[in-house]
C-alpha positions in Angstrom: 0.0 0.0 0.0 1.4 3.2 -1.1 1.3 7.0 1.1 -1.6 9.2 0.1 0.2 11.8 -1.8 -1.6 14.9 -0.1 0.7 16.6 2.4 -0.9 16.6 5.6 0.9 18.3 8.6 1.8 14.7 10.3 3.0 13.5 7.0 5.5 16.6 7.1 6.1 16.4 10.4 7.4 12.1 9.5 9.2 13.9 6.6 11.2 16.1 9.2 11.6 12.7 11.6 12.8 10.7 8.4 15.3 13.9 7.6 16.2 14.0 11.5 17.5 10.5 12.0 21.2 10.5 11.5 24.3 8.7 12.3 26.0 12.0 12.8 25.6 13.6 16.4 25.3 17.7 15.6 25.3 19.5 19.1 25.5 22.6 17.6 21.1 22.3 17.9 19.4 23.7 21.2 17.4 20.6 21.6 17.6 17.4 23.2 18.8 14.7 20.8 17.9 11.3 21.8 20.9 8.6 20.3 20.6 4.7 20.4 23.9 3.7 21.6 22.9 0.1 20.8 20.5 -2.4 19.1 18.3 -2.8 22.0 17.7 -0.7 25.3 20.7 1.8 26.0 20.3 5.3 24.9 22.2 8.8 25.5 19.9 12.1 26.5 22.2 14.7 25.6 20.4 18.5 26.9 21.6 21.4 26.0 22.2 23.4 29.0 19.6 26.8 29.2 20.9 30.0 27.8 20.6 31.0 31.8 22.9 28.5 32.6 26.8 28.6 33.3 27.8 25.5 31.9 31.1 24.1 32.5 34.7 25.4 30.4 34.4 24.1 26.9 30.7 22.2 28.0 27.5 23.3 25.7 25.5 19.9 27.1 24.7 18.0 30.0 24.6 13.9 28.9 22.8 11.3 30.8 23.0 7.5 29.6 20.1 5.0 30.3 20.5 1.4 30.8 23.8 0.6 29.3 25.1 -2.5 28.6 27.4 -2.2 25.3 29.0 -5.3 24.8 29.9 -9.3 26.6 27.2 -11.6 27.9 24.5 -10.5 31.0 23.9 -13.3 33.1 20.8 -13.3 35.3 21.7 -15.6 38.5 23.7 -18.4 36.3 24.5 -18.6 33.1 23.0 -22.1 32.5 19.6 -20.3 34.0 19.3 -17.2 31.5 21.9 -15.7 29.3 21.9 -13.5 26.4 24.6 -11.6 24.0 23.9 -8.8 21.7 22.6 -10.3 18.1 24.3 -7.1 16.5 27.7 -5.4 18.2 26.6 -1.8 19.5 27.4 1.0 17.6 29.5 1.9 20.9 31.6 -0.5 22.2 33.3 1.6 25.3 32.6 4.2 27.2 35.9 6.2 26.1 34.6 6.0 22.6 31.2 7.5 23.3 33.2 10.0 25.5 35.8 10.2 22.8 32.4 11.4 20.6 30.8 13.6 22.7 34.2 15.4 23.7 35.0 16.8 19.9 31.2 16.9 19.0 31.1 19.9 21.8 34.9 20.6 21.4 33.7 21.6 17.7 31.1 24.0 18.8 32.8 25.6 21.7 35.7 25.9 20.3 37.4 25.3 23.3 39.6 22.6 25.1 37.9 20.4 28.1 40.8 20.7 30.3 42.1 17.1 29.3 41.7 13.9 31.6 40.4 16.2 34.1 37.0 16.6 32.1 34.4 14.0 31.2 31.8 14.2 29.0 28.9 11.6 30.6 27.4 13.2 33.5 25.1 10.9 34.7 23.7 7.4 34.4 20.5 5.9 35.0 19.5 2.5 36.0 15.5 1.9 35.1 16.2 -2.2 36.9 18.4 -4.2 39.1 18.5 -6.7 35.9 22.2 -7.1 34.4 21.0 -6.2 30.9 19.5 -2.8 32.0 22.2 -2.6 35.3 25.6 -3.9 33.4 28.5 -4.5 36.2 31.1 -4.9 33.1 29.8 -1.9 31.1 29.2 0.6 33.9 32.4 0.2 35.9 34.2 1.6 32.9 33.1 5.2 33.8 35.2 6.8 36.8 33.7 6.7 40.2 32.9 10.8 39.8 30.2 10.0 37.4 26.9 9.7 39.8 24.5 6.9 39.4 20.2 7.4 39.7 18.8 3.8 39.7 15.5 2.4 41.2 15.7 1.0 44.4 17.0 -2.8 43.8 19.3 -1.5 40.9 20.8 1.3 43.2 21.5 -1.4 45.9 23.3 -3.5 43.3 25.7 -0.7 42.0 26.6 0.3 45.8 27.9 -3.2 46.4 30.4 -2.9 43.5 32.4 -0.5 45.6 33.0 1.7 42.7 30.6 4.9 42.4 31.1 7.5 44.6 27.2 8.8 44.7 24.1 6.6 43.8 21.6 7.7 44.8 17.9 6.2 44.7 15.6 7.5 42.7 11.7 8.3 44.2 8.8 6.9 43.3 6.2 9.3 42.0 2.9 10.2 43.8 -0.4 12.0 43.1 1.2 15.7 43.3 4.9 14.8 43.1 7.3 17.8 42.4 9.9 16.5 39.9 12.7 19.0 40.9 15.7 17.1 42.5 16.2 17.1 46.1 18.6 19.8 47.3 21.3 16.9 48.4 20.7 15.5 45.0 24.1 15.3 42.5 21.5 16.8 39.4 21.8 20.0 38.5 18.6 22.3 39.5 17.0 22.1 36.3 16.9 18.1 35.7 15.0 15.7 37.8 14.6 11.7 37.5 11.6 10.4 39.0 9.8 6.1 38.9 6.4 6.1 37.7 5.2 1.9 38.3 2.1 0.3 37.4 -0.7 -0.1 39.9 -0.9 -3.4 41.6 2.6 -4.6 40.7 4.5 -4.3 43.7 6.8 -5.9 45.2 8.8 -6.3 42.2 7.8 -3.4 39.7 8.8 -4.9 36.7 6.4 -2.6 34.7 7.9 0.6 35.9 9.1 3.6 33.6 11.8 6.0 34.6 10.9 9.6 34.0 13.9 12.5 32.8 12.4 16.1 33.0 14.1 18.9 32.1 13.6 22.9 32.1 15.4 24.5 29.5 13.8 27.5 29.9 14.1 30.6 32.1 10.5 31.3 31.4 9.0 30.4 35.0 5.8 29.8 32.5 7.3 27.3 30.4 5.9 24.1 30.9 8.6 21.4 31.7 9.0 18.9 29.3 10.3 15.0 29.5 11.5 11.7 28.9 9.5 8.6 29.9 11.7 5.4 29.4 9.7 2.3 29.8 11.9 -1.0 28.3 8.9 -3.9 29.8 6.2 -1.3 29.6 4.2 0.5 32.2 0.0 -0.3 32.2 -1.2 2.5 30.1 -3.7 3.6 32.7 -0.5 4.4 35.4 0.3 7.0 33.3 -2.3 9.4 33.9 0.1 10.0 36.8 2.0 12.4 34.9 -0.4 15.2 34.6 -1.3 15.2 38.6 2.6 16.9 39.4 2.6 20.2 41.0 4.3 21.3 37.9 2.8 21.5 34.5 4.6 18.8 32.2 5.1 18.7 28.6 6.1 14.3 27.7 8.6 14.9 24.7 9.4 11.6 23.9 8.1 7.8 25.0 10.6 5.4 24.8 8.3 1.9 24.8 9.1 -1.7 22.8 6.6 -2.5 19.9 7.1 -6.6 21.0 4.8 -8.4 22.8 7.4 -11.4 25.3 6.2 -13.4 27.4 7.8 -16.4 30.0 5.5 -19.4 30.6 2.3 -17.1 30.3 3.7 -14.2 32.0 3.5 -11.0 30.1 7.1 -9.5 30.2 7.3 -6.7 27.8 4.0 -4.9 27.2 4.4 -4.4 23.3 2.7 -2.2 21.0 -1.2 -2.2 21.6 -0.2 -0.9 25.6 2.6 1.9 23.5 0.0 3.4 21.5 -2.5 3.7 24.9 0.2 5.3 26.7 1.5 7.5 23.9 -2.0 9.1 23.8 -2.4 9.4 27.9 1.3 11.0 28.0 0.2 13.5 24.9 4.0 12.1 24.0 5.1 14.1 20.5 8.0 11.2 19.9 7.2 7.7 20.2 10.8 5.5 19.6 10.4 2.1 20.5 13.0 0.1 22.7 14.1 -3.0 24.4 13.0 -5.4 21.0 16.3 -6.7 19.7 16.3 -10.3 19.3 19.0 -11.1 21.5 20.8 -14.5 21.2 20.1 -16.6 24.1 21.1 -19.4 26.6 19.9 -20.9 29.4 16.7 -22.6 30.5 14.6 -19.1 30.6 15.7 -18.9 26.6 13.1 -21.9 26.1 10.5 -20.6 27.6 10.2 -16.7 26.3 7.6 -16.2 23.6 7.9 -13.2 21.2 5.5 -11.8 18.9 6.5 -9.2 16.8 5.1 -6.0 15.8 6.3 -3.3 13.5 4.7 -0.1 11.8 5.7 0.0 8.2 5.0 3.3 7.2 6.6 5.1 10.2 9.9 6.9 9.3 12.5 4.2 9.4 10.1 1.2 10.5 11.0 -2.0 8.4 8.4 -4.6 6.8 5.9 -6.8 9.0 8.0 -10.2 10.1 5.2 -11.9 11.7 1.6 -11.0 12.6 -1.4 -13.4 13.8 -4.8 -13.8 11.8 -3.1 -12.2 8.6 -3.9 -8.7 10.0 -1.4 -5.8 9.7 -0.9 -3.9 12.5 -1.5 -0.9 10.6 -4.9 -2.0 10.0 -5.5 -2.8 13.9 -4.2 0.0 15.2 -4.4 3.6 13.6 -1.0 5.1 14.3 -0.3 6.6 10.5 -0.9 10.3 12.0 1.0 9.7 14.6 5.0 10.8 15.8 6.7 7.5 15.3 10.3 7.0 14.7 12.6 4.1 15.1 15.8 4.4 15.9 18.4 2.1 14.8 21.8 1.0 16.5 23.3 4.1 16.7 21.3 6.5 14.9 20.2 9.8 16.9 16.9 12.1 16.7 16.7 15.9 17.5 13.9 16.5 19.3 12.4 19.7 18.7 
């Protein structure tokens, strides 16, 4: 089936998505861009810092990683139990290469040195679940102890008892009302907060739970704050009506949410793409990138027991074709999304976010 050839404002605004997605990392741009650093759930936030805002000597951004694990086997318990290893190598394979990137991408538009080894370029890491492919012992002790760590509760207990991290610090759970501004001992900067938003009923292990990056880039008091929501299992749609009830107006950027429905022995693991496109229209979200669906190669006893079905939208701005789909329905004919923001990022392409 071909695109209508009228031009309707979401068919430009795809147009400009299709244009945005690039290899190439431009800071020069006062907006967020939003890179996949792999093939499945690890991604860089990289903010400009507000024109009211002293950043650091030879600094024009403040970048926050999510979730990284970049290359070698995560284990969950033993490796005979559950395995996996990254189908595709990620488009970053270290930490000092993505530093190495970010250092001349800002050393190019600055125009100034960074103060050598003194200087780093990631300046914060988040940690969405205690599990080893989203909490990576091997990947993350490659940053230096400085850098500080904001993980949910489990995963920040796990990263203290490497010995390695000089601040991690847990990040709160959101309420009816919550203020997203960081706490006044908190190691973010004034004008970034990270917040948990979990699904109703799911305690105690909150496996459907979404991590939440807000940011105010603007001196305007009036300006409504805008964010982030990372969600690699998938949060129940209905949770996120949270969002709205802060004490602060906030303005969802970007949902970050898998399009694959996997399950273990019945249980629903990752909440796929009929639960995305609820919560994308709750959250108002203008971006919708979807995360967490490589097809990982796998060992172990859990490996025999995951079912995967896969969903894709094939007229979305760098979506492929339809791999597999039940009942000889297409998803685009289940679910209208073709007006809708959707982008898909591949190992390590980035997105401007305007």
């Amino acid at each position: 089936m071909e695109r209508s050839p009228s031009v309707s404002p979401s068919s430009q605004l795809q147009d400009e998505l299709q244009a945005s997605v690039k290899a190439t990392f431009d800071v020069s741009v006062k907006r967020p861009i939003l890179k996949h650093l792999n093939a499945d759930s690890s991604w860089l936030l990289s903010l400009p810092y507000p024109e009211h805002i002293q950043p650091p000597p030879g600094r024009c951004r403040y970048n926050i990683v999510i979730d990284v694990w970049l290359r070698g086997p995560q284990v969950d318990l033993f490796g005979w139990f559950s395995s996996q290893e990254h189908a595709k190598p990620s488009n970053i394979q270290s930490f000092a290469e993505l530093n190495d990137l970010l250092g001349g991408a800002e050393t190019a538009v600055t125009g100034q040195e960074m103060g050598g080894d003194s200087v780093y370029c990631i300046d914060a890491v988040c940690c969405s679940h205690e599990f080893t492919d989203h909490c990576h012992e091997a990947t993350l002790k490659e940053l230096p102890a400085t850098v500080p760590v904001f993980a949910s509760k489990k995963a920040a207990s796990l990263v203290r008892s490497w010995k390695h991290f000089e601040h991690v610090e847990e990040v709160p759970v959101y309420q009816a009302g919550y203020d997203w501004r960081s706490l006044k001992d908190s190691q973010l900067p004034n004008w970034v907060g990270v917040g948990r938003i979990h699904t109703k009923g799911d305690a105690p292990i909150y496996f459907h739970s979404a991590l939440m990056i807000t940011f105010a880039l603007s001196a305007d008091q009036n300006s409504a704050t805008e964010a982030l929501v990372y969600t690699p299992h998938g949060v129940h749609a209905d949770s996120f009506a949270l969002v709205h009830s802060g004490k602060h107006p906030i303005k969802v950027l970007a949902l970050l949410h898998g399009l694959h429905d996997i399950s273990l022995a019945g249980a629903q693991l990752n909440l796929g793409m009929e639960n995305a496109i609820k919560a994308r229209e709750i959250l108002g979200a203008k971006y919708w990138a979807p995360t967490h669906d490589e097809q990982k190669v796998a060992h172990g006893i859990v490996a025999s027991f995951l079912k995967r079905i896969v969903h894709t939208l094939p007229w979305a701005p760098g979506s492929h074709p339809i791999t597999e789909r039940e009942a000889g329905q297409s998803d685009r004919e289940e679910f209208n999304v073709a007006e809708k923001s959707f982008v898909e990022l591949g190992n390590g392409e980035s997105c401007v976010l305007t």
